[in-house]
C-alpha positions as CSV (number, residue, x, y, z in Angstrom):
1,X,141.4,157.9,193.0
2,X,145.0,159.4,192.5
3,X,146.6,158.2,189.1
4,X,150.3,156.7,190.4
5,X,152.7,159.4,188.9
6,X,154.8,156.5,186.9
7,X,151.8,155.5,184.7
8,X,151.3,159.8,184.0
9,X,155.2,160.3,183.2
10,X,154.3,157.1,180.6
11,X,151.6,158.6,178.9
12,X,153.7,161.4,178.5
13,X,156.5,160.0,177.3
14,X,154.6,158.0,174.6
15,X,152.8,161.3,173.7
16,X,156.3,163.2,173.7
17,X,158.0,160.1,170.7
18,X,154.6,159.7,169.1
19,X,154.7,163.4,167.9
20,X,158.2,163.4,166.9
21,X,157.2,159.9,164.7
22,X,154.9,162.0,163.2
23,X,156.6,165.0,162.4
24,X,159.4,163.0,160.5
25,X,159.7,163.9,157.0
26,X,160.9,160.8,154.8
27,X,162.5,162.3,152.2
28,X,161.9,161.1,148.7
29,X,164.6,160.0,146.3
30,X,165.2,162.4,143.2
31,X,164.1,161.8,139.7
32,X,168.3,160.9,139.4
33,X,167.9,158.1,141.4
34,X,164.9,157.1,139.9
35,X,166.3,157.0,136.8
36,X,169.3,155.3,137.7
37,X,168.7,151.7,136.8
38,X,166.9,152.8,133.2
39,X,168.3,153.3,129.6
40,X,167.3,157.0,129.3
41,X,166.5,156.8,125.2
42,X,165.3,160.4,124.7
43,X,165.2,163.7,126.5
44,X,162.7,166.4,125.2
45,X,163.0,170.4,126.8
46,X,160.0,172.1,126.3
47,X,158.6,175.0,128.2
48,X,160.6,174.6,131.5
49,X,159.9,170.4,131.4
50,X,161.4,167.9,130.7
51,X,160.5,164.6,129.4
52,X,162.2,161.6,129.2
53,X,161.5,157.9,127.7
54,X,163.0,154.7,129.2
55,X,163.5,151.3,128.8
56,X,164.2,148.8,131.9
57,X,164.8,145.0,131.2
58,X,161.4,143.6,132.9
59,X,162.2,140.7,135.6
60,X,159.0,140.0,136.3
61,X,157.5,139.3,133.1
62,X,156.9,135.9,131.2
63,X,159.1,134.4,128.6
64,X,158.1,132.0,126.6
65,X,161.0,129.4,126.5
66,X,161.9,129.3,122.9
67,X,162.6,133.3,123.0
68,X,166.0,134.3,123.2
69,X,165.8,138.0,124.9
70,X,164.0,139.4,128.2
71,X,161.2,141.9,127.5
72,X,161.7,145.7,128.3
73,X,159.3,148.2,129.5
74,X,158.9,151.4,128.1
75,X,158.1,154.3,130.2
76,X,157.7,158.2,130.1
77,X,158.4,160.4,132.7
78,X,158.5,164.1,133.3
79,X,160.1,166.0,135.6
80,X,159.5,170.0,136.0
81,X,161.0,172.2,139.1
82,X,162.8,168.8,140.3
83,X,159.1,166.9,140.5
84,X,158.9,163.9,138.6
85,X,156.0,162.3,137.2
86,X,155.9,159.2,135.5
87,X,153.5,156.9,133.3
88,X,152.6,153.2,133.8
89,X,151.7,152.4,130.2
90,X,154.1,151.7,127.7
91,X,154.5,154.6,125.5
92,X,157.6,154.8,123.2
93,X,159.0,157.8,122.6
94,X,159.1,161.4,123.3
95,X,156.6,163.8,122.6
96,X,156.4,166.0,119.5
97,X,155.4,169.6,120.0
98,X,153.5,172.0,117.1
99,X,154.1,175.6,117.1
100,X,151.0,176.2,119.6
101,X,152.7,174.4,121.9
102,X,150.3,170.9,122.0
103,X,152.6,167.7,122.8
104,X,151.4,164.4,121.2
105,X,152.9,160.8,121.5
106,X,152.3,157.6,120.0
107,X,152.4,154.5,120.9
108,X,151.3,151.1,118.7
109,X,149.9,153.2,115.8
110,X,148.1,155.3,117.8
111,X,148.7,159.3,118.1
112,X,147.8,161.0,121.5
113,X,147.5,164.6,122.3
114,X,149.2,164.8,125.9
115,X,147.6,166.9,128.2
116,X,149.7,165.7,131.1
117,X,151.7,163.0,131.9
118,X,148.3,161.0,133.1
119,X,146.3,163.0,130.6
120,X,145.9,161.9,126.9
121,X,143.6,161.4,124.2
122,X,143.3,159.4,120.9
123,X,143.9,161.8,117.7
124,X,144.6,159.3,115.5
125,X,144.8,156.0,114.6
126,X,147.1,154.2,111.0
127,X,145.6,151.1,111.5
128,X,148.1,148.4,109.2
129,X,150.3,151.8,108.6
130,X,153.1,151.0,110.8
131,X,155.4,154.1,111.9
132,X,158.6,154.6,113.7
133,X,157.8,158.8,114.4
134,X,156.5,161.7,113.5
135,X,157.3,165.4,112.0
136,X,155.2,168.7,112.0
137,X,155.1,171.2,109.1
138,X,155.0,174.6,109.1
139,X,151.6,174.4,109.0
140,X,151.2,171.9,111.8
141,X,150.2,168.9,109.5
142,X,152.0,165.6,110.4
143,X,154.6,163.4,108.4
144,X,155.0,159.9,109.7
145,X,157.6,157.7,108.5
146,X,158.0,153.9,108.9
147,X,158.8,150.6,106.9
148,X,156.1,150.5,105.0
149,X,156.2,153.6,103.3
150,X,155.4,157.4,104.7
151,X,152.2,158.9,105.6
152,X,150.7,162.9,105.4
153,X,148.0,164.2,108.0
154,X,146.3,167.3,107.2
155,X,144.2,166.6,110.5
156,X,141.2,165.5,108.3
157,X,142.5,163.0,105.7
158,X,145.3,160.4,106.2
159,X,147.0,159.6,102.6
160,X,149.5,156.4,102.8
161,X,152.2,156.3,100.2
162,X,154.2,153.3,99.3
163,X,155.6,151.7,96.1
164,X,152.6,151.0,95.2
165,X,150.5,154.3,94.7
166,X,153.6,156.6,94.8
167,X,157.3,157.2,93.0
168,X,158.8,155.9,96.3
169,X,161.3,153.4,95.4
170,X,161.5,151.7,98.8
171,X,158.8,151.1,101.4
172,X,161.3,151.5,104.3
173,X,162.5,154.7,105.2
174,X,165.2,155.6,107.5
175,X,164.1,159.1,108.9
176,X,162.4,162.2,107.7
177,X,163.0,165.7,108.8
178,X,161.4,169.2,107.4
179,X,163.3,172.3,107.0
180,X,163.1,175.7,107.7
181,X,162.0,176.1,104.2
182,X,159.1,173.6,104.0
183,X,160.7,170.9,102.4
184,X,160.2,167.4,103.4
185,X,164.1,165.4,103.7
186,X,163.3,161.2,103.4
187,X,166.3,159.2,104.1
188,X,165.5,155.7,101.7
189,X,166.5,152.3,102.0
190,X,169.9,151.8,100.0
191,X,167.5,154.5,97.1
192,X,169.0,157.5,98.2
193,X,167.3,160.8,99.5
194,X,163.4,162.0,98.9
195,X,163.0,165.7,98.4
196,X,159.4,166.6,98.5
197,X,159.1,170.6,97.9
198,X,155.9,172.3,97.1
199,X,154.2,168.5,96.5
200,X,157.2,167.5,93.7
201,X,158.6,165.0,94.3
202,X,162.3,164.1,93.3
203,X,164.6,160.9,94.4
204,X,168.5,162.2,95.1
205,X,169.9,158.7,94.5
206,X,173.0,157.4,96.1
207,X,175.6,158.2,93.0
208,X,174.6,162.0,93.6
209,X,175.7,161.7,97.0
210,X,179.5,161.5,97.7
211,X,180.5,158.6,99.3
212,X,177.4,156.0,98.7
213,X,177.0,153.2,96.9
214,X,174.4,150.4,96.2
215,X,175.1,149.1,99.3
216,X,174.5,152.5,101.6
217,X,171.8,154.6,103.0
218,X,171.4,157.4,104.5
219,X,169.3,157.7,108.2
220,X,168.6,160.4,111.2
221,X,168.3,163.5,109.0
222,X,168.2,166.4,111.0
223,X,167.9,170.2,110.5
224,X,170.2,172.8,112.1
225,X,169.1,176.6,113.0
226,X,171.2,177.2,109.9
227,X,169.1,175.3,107.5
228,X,171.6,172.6,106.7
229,X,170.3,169.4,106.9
230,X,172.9,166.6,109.0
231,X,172.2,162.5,108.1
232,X,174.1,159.8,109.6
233,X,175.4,157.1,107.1
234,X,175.2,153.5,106.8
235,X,178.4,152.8,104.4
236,X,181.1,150.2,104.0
237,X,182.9,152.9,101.7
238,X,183.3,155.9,103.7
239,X,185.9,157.0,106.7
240,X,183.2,158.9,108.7
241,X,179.4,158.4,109.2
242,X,178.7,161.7,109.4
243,X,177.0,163.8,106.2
244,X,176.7,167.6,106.2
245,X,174.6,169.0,103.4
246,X,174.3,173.1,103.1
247,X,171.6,172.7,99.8
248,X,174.7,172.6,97.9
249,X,177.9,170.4,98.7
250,X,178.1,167.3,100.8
251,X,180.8,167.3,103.2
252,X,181.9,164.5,105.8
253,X,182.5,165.6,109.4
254,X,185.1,164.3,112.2
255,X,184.1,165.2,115.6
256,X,186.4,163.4,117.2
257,X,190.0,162.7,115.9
258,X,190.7,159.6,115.5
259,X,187.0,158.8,115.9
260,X,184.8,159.5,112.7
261,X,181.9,158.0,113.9
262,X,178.8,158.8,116.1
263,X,174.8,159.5,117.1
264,X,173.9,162.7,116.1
265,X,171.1,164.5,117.9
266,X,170.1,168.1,118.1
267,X,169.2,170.1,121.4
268,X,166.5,172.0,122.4
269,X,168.7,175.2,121.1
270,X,169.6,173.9,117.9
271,X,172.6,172.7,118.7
272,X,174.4,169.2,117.0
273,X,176.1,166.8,119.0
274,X,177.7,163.8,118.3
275,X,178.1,161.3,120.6
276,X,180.9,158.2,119.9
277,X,181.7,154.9,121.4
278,X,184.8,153.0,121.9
279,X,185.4,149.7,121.8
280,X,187.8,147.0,122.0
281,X,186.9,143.9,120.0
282,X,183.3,144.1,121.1
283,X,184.1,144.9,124.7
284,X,182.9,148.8,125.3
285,X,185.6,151.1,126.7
286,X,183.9,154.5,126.9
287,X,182.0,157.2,125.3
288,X,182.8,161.0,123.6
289,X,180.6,163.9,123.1
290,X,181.0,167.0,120.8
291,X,179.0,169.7,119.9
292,X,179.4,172.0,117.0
293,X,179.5,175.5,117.1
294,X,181.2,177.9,114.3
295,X,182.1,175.2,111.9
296,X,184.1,173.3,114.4
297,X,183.6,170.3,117.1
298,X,183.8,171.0,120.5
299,X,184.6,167.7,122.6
300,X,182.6,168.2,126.1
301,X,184.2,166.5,128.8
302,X,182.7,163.5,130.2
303,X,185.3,161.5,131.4
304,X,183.7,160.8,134.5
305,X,180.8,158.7,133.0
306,X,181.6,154.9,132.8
307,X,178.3,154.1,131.4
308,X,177.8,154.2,127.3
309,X,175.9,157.3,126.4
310,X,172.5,157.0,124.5
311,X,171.3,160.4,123.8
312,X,172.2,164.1,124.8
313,X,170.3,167.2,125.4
314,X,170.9,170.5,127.1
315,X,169.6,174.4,127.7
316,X,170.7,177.6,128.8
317,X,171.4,175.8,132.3
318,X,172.8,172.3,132.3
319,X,174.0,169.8,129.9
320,X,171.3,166.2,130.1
321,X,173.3,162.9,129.4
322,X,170.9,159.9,128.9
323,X,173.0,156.7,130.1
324,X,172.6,152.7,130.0
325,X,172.5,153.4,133.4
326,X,170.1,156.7,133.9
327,X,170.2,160.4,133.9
328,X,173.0,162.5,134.5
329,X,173.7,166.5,134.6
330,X,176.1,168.4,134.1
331,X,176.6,172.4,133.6
């Protein structure tokens, strides 16, 4: 029995469009996109990766009727050779590297060593010590610093001090940063600065520091590749919010005229930037960045973004501008 020729020239034809179906390639949207609709909070650069926490207002999740503000989610994602990856739990924060190169995280009082984006495992728990981050030494011990006090980890013993068993003068703290010296920098609640060299301890209160008062504190203290040590200030009393300290004089900076205040952060060169806001009434208008380089602030254009900048962090290659509204590059 002869097949009709109409029904083979079908068969064909359905062969012919089912193999060009298959073949087709959907592309997949880039880790720009993905990001789009996220408050990018951090960027870390470390070893050709980068990773980057979130936050994205949740939609979808319950509210209990008397509270007044929609939950967020907080997410981690890493992207290497323009792959992303991403985590479903909420971690907060970036990770922390040590000089051998491990990563760690922490989430809910918990430390993790992060193997992979998907990969972690428990290193530490603080139980009712409550921390906002953490610092490695020279030495690769951890500092961790909170509002109830600050803690030491020489990876066998976790010692807790507060006002109670220590000469701090204030359970919250504001920051803490190590130099390239050893010496442990705590930024104190409305108490001034905690130096902690060679296990002495000694309290820099506010009236040693030019511009404070009772009613200021220092917060965000960060170390430069020139050992000078960078705070931004919480003050009433002062025409910039910006502290440079060399180990010897205190010194305000403007890195914008006009503008005297902003975020510092530092990138993964060693780099400061300072990133502003502008504001009419309470309405935001836009934006500035400026890096410092040779004792002088650089503004870096970015114009172009219409979203308020959270956090800034660049390499050899390309500049990475954390938005309210995700990620965006620039060279």
């Amino acid at each position: 029995m002869k097949t009709p020729t109409k029904f083979l020239l079908m068969i064909a034809l359905i062969g012919f469009f089912s193999c060009e179906t298959d073949n087709t390639v959907i592309k997949k949207e880039s880790y720009l996109e993905y990001l789009s609709d996220k408050s990018i909070i951090s960027i870390k650069i470390y070893n050709h990766s980068i990773w980057i926490s979130s936050s994205k207002y949740c939609d979808t999740c319950y509210v209990v009727p008397h509270m007044s503000y929609i939950p967020t989610i907080e997410q981690l994602t890493m992207i290497k050779d323009s792959i992303y990856d991403y985590d479903e739990p909420t971690i907060f924060g970036t990770p922390n590297i040590d000089s051998k190169g491990n990563l760690y995280v922490a989430s809910n009082n918990v430390l993790y060593k992060l193997n992979n984006i998907n990969d972690y495992s428990v290193v530490l728990e603080t139980g009712e010590f409550n921390f906002n981050s953490f610092v490695f030494d020279k030495d690769d011990n951890i500092w961790f610093y909170g509002y109830n006090g600050i803690a030491f980890w020489n990876k066998v013993d976790l010692k807790i001090y507060n006002t109670n068993n220590s000469e701090l003068p204030s359970d919250i703290t504001h920051g803490l940063a190590i130099d390239n010296s050893g010496i442990v920098w705590v930024t104190l609640d409305f108490n001034g600065l905690l130096k902690i060299e060679s296990n002495n301890w000694e309290i820099i209160p506010n009236s040693e520091i030019i511009g404070l008062t009772d009613i200021s504190y220092l917060n965000n203290p960060i170390v430069d590749n020139e050992n000078n040590i960078w705070f931004n200030v919480f003050s009433p009393d002062t025409n910039s919010n910006i502290l440079f300290y060399n180990g010897v004089d205190w010194n305000y900076q403007y890195p914008r005229q006009n503008n005297h205040f902003g975020h510092l952060t530092i990138d993964s060169r060693g780099t400061i930037w300072a990133i502003s806001d502008k504001y009419d009434y309470s309405t935001f208008i836009s934006s500035s960045l400026a890096y410092y380089n040779n004792s002088e602030w650089i503004e870096f254009d970015i114009s172009d973004i219409d979203s308020k900048v959270l956090t800034v962090n660049a390499d050899d290659n390309k500049v990475y501008i954390g938005t309210v509204k995700g990620l965006i590059e620039k060279r």
